[in-house]
TIPAKE-24678 format. One record per residue: residue number from 1; residue in three letters; x, y, z negated of N, C-alpha, C in turn. Coordinates in nm, 2 decimals. Layout:
BEGIN
{seza NUM; ALA; {X; Y; Z}; {X; Y; Z}; {X; Y; Z}}
...
# end
This chain:
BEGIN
{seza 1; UNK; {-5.35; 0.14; -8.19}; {-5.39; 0.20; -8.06}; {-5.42; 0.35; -8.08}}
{seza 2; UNK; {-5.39; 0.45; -7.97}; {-5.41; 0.53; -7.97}; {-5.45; 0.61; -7.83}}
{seza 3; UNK; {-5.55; 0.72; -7.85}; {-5.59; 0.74; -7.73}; {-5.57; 0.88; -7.72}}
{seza 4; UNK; {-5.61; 0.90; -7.56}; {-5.51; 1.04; -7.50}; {-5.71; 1.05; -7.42}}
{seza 5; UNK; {-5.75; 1.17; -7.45}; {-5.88; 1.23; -7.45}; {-5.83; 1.37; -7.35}}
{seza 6; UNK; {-5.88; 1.35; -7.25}; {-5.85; 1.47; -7.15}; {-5.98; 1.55; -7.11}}
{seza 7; UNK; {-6.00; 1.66; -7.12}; {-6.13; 1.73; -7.06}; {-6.07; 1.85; -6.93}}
{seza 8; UNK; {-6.09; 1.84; -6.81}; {-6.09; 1.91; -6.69}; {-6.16; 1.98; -6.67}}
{seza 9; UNK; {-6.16; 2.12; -6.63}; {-6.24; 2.20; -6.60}; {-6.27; 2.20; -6.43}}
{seza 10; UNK; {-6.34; 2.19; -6.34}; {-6.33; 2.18; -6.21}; {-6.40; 2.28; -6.13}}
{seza 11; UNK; {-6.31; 2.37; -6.08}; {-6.39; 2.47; -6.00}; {-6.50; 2.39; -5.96}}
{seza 12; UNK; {-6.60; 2.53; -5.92}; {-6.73; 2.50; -5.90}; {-6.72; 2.41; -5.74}}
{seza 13; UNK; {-6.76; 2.36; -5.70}; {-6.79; 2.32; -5.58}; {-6.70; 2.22; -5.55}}
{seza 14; UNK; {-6.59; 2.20; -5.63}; {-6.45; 2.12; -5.57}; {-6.51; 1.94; -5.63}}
{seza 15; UNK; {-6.57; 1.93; -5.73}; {-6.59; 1.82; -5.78}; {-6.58; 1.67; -5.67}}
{seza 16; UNK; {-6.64; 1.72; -5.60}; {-6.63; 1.55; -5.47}; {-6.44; 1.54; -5.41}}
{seza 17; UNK; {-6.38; 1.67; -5.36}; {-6.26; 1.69; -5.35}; {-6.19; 1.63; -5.50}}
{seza 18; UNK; {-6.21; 1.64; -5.64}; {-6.11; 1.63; -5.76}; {-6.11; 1.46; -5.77}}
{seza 19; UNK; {-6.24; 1.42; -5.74}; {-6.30; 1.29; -5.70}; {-6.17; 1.23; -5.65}}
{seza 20; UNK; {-6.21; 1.23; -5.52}; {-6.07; 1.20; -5.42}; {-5.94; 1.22; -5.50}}
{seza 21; UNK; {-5.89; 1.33; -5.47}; {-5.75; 1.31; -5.53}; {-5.77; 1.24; -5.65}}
{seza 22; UNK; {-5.81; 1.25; -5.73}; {-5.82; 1.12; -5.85}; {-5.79; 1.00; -5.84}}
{seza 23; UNK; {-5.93; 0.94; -5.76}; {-5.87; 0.81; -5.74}; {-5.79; 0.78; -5.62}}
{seza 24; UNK; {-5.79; 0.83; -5.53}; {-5.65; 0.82; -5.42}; {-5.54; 0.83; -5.42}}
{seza 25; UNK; {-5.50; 0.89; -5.54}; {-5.37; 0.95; -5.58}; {-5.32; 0.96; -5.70}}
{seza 26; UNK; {-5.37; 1.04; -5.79}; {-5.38; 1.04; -5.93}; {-5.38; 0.92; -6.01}}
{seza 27; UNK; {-5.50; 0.85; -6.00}; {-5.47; 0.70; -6.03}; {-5.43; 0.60; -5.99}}
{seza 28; UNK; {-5.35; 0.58; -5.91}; {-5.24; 0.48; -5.85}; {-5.14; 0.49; -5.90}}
{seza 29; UNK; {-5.13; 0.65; -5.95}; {-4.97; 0.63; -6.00}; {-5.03; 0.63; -6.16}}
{seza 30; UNK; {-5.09; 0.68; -6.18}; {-5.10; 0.63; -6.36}; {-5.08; 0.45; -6.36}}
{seza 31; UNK; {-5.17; 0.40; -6.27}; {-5.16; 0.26; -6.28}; {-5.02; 0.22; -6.29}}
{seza 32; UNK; {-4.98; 0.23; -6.20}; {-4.84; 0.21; -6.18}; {-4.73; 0.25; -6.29}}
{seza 33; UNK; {-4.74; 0.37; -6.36}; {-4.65; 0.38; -6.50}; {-4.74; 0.30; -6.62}}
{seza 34; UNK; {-4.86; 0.25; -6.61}; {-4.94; 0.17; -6.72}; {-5.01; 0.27; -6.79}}
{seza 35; UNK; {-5.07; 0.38; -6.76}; {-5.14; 0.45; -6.85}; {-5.23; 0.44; -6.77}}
{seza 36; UNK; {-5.28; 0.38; -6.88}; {-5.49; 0.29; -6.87}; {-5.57; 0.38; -6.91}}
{seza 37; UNK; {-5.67; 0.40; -6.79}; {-5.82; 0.50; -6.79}; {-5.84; 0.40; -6.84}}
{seza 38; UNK; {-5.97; 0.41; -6.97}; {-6.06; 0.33; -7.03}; {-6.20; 0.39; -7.01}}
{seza 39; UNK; {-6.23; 0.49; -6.96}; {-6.32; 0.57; -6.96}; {-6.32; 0.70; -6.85}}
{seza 40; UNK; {-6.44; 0.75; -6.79}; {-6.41; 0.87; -6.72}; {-6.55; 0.93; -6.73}}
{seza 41; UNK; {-6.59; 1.06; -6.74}; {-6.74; 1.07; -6.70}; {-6.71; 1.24; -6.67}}
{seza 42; UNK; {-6.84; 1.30; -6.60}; {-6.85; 1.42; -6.57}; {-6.96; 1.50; -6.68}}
{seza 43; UNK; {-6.97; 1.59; -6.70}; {-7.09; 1.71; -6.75}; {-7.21; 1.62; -6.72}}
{seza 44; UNK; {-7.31; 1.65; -6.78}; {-7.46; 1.66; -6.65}; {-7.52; 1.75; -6.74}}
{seza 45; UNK; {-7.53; 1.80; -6.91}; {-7.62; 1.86; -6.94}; {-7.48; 1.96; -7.00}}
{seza 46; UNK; {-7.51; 2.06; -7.04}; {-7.41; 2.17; -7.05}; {-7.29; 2.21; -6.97}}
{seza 47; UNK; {-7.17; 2.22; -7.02}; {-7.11; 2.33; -6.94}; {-7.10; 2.25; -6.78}}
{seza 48; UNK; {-7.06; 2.29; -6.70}; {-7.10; 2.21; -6.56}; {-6.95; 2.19; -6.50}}
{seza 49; UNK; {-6.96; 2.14; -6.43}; {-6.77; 2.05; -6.39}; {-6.69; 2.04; -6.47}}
{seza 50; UNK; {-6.72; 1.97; -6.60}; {-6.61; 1.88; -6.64}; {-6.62; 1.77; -6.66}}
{seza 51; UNK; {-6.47; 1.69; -6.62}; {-6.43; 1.59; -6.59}; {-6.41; 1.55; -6.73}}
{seza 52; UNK; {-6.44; 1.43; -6.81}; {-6.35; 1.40; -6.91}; {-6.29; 1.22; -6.91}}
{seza 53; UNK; {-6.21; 1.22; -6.96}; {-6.14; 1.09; -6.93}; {-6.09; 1.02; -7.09}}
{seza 54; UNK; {-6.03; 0.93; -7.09}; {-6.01; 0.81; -7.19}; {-5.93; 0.75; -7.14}}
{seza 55; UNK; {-5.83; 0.81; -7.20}; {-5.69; 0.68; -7.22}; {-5.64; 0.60; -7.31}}
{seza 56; UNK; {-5.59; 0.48; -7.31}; {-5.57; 0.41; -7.41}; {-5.43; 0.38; -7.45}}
{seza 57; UNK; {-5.34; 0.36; -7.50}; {-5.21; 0.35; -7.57}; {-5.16; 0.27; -7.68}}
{seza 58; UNK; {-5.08; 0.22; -7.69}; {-5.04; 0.11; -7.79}; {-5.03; 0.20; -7.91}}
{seza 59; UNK; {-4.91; 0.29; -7.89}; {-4.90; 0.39; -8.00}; {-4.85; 0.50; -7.92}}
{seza 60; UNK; {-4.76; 0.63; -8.01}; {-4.74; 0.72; -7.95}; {-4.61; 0.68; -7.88}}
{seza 61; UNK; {-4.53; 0.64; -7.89}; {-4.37; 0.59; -7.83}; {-4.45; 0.56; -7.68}}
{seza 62; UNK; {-4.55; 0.48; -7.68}; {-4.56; 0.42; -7.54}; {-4.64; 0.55; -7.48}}
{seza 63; UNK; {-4.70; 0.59; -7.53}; {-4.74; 0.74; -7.48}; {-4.67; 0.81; -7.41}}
{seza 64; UNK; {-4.57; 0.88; -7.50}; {-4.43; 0.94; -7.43}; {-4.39; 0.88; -7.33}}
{seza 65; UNK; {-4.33; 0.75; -7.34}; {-4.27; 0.70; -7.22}; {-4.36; 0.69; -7.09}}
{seza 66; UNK; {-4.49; 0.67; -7.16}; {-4.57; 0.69; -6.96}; {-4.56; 0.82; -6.94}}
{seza 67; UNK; {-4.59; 0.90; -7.02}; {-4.63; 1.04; -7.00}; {-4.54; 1.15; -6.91}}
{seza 68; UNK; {-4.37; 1.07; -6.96}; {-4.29; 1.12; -6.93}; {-4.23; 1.03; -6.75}}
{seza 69; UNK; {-4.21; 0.93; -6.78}; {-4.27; 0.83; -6.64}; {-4.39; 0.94; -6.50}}
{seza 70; UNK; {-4.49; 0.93; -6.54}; {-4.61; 1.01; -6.47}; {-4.58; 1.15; -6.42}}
{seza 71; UNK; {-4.55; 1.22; -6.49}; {-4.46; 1.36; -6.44}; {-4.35; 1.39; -6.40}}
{seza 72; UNK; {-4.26; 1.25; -6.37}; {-4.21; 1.25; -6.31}; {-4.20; 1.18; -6.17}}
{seza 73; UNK; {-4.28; 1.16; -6.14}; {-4.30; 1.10; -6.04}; {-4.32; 1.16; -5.91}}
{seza 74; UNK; {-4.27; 1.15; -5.78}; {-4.26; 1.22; -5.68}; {-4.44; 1.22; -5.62}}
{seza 75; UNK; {-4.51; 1.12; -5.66}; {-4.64; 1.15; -5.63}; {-4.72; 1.24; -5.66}}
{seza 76; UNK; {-4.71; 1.24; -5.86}; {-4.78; 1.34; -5.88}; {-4.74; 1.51; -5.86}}
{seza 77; UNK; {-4.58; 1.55; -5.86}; {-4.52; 1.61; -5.81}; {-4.55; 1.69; -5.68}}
{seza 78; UNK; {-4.62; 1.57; -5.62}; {-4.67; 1.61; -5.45}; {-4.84; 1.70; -5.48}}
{seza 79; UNK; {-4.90; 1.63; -5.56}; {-5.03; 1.69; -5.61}; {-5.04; 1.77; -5.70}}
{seza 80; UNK; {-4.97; 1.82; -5.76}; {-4.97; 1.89; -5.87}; {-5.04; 2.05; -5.83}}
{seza 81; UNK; {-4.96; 2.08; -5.72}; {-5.03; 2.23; -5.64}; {-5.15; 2.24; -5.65}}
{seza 82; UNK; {-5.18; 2.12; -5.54}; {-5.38; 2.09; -5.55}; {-5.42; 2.08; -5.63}}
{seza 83; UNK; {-5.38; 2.00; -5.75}; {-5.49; 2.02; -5.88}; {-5.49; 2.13; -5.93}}
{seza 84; UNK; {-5.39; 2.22; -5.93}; {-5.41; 2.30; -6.04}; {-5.50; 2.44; -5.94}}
{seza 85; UNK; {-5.49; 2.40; -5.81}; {-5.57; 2.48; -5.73}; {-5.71; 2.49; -5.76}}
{seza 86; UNK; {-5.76; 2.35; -5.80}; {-5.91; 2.31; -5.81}; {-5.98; 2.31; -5.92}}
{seza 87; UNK; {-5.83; 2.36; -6.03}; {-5.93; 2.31; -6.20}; {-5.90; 2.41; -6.22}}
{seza 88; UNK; {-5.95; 2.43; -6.34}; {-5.93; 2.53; -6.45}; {-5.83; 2.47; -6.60}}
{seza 89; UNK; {-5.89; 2.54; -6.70}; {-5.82; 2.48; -6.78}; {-5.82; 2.33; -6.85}}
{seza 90; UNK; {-5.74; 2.31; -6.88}; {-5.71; 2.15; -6.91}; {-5.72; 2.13; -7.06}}
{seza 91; UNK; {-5.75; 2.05; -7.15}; {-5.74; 2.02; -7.29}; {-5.73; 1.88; -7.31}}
{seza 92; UNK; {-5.63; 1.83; -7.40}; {-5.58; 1.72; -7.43}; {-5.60; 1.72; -7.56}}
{seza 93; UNK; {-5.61; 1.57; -7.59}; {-5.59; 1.56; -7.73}; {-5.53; 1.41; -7.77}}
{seza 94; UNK; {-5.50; 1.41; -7.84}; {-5.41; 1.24; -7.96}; {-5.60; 1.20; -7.99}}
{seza 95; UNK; {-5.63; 1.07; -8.05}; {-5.71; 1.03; -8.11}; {-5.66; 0.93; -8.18}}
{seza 96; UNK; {-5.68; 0.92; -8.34}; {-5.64; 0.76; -8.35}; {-5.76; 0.75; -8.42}}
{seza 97; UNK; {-5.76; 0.61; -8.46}; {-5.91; 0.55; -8.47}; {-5.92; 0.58; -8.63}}
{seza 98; UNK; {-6.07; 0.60; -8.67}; {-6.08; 0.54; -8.81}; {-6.13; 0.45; -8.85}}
{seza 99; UNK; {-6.12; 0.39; -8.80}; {-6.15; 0.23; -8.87}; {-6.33; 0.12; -8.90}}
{seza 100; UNK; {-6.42; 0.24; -8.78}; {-6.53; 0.22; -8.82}; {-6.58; 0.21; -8.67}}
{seza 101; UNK; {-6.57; 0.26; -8.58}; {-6.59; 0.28; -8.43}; {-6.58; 0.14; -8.34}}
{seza 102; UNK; {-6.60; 0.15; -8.24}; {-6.63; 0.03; -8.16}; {-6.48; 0.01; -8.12}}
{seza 103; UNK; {-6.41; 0.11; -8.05}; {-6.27; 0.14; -8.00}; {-6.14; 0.11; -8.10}}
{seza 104; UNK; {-6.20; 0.07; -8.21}; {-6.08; 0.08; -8.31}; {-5.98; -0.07; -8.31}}
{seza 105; UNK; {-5.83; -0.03; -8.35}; {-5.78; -0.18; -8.42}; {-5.71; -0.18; -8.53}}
# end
């Protein structure tokens, strides 16, 4: 298993707006290519609007193929303007487990 660790930066004031398109839009179509939120949370003590999220993955092959699936998709395609209207910068990362963690296999 491997996971896909996303941190959003969200203009100031947009947070209830990034809300919405998230789950209205955003994640319907993740659902629908199989890339599983396992997690989501926002800031509350330091830097302030960001989103961070938890994906989960069999390995990297199945990664790719949703990843490439998802951006392709005429949905997110349709949102892509808006989000990038509302965030800032984006940081991704691979995680794999070490073998001691609650998350691990």
């Amino acid at each position: 298993m491997i996971y896909l660790h996303v941190t959003v930066k969200v203009q100031r004031g947009k947070m209830k707006e990034w809300t919405k398109i998230f789950e209205e839009k955003l994640l319907p179509a993740m659902n629908k290519h199989g890339q599983r939120l396992i997690g989501a949370w926002k800031t509350s003590v330091g830097p302030y609007d960001e989103v961070i999220d938890l994906y989960a993955f069999e390995d990297f092959t199945e990664f790719q193929k949703i990843r490439e699936k998802l951006f392709n998709d005429p949905q997110i395609q349709e949102w892509l303007p808006k989000i990038y209207e509302i965030t800032g910068p984006e940081e991704s990362k691979i995680l794999t487990p070490l073998g001691y963690g609650e998350l691990t296999s």
